[in-house]
TIMARGU-611138 format. One line per 5 residues: for each residue x negated, y negated, z negated of N, C-alpha, C. Coordinates in nm, 2 decimals. Each point is the difference from the previous one (the first is absolute). Layout:
<rs>
X Y Z X Y Z X Y Z | ...
</rs>
This chain:
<rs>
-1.18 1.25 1.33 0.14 -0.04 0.01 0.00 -0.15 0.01 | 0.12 -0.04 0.06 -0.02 -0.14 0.05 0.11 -0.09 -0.12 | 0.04 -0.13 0.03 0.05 -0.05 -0.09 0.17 0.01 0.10 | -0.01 0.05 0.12 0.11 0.01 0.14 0.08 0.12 -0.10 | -0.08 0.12 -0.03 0.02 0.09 -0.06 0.13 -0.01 -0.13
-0.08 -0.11 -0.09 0.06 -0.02 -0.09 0.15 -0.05 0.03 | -0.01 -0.08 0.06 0.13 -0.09 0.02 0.09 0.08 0.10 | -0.03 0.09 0.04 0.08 0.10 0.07 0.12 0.06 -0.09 | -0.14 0.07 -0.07 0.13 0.09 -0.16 0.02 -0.11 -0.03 | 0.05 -0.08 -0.05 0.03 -0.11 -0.12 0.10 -0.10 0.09
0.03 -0.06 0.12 0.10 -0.06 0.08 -0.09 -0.11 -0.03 | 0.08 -0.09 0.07 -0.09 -0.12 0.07 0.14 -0.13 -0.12 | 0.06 0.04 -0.07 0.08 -0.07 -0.05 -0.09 -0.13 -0.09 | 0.04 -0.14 0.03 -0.06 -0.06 -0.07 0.04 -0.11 -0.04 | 0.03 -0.03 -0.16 0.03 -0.11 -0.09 -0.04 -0.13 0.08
0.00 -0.08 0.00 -0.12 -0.14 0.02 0.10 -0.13 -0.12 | -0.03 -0.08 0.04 0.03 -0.12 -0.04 -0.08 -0.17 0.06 | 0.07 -0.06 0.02 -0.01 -0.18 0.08 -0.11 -0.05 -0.12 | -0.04 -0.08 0.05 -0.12 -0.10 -0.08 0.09 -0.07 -0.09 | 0.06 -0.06 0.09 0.13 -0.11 -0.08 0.05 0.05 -0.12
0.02 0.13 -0.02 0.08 0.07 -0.10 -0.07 -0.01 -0.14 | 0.13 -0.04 -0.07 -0.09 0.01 -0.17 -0.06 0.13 -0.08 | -0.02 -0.01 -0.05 -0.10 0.07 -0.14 0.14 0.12 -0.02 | 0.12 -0.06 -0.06 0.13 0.08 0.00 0.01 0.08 0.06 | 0.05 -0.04 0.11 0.03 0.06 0.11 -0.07 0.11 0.02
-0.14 -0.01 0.01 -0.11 0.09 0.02 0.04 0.13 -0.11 | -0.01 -0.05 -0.13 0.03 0.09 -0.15 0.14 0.10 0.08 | 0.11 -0.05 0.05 0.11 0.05 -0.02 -0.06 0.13 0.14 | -0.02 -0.07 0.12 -0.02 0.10 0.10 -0.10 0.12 -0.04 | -0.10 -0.09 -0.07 -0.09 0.16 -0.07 0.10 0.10 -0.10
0.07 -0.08 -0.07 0.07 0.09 -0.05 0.09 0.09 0.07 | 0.09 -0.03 0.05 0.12 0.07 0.09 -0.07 0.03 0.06 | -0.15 0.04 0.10 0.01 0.09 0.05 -0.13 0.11 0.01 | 0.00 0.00 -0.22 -0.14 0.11 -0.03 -0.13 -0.06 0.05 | -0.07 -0.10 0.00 -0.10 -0.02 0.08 -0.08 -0.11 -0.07
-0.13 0.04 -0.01 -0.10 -0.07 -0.08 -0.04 -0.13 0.08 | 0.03 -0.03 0.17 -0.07 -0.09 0.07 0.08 -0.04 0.10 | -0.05 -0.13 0.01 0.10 -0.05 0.13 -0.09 -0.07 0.14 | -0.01 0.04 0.12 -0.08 -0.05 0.07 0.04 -0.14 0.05 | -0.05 -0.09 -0.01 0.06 -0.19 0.05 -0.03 0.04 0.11
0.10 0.00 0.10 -0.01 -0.02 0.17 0.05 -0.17 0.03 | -0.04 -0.03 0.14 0.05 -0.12 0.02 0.13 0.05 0.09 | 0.04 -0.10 0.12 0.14 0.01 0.06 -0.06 0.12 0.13 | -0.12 -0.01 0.02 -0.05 0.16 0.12 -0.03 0.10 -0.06 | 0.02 0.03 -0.14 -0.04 0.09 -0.10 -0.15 0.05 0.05
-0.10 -0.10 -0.04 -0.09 -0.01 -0.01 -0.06 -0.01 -0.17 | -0.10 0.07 -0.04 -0.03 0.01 -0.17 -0.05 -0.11 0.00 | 0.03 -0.11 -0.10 -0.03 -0.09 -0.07 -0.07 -0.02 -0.15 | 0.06 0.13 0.00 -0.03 0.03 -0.18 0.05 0.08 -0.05 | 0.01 0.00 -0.16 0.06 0.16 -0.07 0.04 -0.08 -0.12
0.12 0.07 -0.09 0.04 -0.04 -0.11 0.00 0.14 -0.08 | -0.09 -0.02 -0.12 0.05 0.11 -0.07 0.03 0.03 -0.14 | 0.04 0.10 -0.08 0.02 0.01 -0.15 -0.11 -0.12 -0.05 | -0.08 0.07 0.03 -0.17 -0.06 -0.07 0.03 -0.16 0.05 | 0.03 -0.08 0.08 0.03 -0.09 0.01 0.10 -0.07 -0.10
0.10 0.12 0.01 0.09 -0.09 -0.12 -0.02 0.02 -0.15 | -0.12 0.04 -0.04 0.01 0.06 -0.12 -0.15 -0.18 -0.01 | -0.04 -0.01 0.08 -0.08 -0.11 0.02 0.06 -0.12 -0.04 | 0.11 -0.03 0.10 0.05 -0.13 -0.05 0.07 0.01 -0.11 | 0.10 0.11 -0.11 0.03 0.00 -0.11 -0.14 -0.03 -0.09
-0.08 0.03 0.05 -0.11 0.02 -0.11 -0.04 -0.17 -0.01 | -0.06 -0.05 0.14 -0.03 -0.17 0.01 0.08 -0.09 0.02 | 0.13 0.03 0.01 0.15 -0.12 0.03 0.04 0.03 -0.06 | 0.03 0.10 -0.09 0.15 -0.02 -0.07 0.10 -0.01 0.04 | 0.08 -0.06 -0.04 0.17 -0.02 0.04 -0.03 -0.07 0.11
0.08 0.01 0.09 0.07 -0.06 0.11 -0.12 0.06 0.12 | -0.06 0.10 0.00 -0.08 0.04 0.09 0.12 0.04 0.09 | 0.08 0.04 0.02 0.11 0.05 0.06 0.05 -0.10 0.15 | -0.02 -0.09 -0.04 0.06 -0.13 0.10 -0.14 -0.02 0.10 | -0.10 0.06 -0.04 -0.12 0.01 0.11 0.01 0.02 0.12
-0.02 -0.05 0.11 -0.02 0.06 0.16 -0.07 0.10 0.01 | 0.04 0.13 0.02 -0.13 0.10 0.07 -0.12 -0.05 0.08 | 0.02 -0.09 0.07 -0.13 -0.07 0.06 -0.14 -0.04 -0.09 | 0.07 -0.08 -0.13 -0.10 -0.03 -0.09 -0.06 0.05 -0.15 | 0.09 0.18 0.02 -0.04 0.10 -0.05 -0.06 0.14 0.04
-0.05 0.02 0.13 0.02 0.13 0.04 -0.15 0.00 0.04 | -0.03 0.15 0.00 -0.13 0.02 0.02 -0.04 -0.03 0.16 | -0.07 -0.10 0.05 -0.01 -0.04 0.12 -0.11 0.09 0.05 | 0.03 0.00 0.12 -0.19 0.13 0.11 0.02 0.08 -0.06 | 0.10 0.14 -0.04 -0.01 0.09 -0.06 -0.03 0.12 0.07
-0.07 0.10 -0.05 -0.09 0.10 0.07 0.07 0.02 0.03 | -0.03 0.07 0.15 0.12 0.10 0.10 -0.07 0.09 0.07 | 0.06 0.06 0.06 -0.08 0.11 0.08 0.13 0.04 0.13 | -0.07 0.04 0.13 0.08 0.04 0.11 0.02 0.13 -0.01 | 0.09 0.06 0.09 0.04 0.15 0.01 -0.12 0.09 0.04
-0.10 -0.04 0.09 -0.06 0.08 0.01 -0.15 0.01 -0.13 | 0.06 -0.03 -0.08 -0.15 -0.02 -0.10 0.03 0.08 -0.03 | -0.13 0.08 -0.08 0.00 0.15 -0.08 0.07 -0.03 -0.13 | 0.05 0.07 -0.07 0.08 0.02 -0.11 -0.12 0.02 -0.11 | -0.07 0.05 -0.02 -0.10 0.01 -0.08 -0.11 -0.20 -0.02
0.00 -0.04 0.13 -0.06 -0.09 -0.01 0.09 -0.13 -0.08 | 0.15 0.02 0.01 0.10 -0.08 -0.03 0.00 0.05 -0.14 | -0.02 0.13 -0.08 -0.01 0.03 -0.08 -0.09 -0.07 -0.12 | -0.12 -0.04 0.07 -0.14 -0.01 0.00 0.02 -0.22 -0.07 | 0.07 -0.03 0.08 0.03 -0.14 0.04 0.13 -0.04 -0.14
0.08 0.12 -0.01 0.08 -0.02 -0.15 -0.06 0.00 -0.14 | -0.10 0.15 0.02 -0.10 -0.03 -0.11 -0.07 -0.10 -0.02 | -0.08 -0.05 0.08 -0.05 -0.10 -0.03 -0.01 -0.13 -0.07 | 0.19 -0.05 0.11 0.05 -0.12 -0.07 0.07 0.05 -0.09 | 0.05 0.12 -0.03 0.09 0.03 -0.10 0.12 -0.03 0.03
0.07 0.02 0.07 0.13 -0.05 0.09 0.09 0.12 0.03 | 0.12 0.01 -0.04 0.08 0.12 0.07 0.07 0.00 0.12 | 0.02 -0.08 0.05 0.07 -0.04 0.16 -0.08 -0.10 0.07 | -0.04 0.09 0.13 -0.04 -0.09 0.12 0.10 -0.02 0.10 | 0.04 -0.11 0.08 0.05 -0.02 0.08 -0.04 0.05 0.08
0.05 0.04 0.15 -0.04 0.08 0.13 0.03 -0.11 0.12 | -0.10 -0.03 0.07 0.03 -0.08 0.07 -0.04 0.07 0.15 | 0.07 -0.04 0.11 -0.03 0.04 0.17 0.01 -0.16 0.09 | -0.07 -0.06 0.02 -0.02 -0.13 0.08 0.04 -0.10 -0.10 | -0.02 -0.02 -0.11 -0.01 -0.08 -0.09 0.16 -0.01 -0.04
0.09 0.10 0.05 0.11 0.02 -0.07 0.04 0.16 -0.09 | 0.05 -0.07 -0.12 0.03 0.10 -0.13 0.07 0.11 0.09 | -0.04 0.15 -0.04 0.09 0.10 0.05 0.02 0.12 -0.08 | -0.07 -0.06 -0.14 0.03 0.12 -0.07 -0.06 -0.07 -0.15 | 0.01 0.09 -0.08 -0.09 -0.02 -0.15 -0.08 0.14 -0.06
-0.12 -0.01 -0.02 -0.02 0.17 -0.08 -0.03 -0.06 -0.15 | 0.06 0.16 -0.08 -0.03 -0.02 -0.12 -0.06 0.07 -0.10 | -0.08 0.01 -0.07 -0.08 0.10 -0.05 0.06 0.11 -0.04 | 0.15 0.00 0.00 0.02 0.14 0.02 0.06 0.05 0.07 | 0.05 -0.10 0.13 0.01 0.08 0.15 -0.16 0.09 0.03
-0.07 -0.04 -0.01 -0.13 0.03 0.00 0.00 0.13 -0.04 | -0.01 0.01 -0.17 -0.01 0.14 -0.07 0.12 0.09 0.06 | 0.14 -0.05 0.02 0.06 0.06 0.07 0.00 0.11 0.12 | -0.05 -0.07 0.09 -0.09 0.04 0.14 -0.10 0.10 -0.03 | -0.10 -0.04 -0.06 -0.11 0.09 -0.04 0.01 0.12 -0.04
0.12 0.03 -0.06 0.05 0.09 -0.11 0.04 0.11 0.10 | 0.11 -0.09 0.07 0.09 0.08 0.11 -0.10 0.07 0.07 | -0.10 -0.05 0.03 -0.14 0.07 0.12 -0.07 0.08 -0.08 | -0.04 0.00 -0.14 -0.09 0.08 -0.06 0.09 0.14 0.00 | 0.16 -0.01 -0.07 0.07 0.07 -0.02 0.00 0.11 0.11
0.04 -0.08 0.09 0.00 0.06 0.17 -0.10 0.10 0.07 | -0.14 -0.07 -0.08 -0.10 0.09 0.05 -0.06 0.08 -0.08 | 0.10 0.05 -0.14 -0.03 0.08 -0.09 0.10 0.10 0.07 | 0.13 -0.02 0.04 0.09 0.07 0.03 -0.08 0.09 0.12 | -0.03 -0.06 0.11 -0.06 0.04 0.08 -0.14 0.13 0.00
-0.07 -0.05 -0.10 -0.09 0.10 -0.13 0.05 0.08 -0.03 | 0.07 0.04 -0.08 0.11 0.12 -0.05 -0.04 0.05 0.09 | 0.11 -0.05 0.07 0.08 0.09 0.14 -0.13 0.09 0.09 | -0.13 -0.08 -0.01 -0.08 0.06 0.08 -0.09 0.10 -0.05 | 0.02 -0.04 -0.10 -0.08 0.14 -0.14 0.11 0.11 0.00
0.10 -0.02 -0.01 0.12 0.11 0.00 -0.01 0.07 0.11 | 0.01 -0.07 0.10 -0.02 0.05 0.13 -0.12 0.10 0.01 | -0.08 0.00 -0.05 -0.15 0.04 0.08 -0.04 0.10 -0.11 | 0.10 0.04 -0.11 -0.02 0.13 -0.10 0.02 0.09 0.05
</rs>
């Protein structure tokens, strides 16, 4: 299964956020809209970077107050792993374990076109195992 796959079921809808943008800002958009991560694109929505919980749970922990007034530029995870549409889903799998990371960016010519998430993932998988259980049944039922 591909990572094209994933982003198929799941829509291509995607959060981002400006470099320029503060720490706040960031907090508020994760909030309003359910979402653990924000990808930093520049002005050709090109990935730049990533902002995430685990990011802000960082600067409360080493700044203290006034982490809030920060630029996303000079808090966000910079070079963050990504993977294209056509990468295997198990290998992107493979690449979360590792670093321990729940969202990869999806990139196609060096522009963002999607995000996967460890449980778009389980999601997908589920749907296909489920699918080819159904399909089982059906073919044991059949052949009594």
């Amino acid at each position: 299964m591909l990572v094209r796959d994933v982003i198929e079921s799941k829509g291509r809808r995607i959060v981002t956020i400006d470099c320029e943008a503060t720490v706040s800002e960031a907090i508020a958009r994760l909030v309003q809209n359910n979402i653990g991560s924000l990808p930093v694109v520049d002005n050709d929505r090109r990935l730049i970077g990533i902002f995430s919980e685990r990011d802000v749970l960082r600067l409360i922990h080493n700044r203290g107050e006034g982490f809030g007034r920060l630029r996303i530029c000079d808090v966000m995870t910079s070079d963050p792993v990504t993977c294209n549409l056509d990468d295997d889903v198990e290998e992107v799998m493979g690449k979360m374990s590792d670093r321990r990371i729940a969202k990869v960016p999806v990139t196609a010519s060096e522009e963002l076109v999607g995000i996967v998430s460890v449980g778009d993932v389980v999601r997908v998988l589920y749907d296909k195992v489920h699918t080819e259980n159904q399909h089982l049944i059906s073919y044991i039922h059949g052949s009594i």
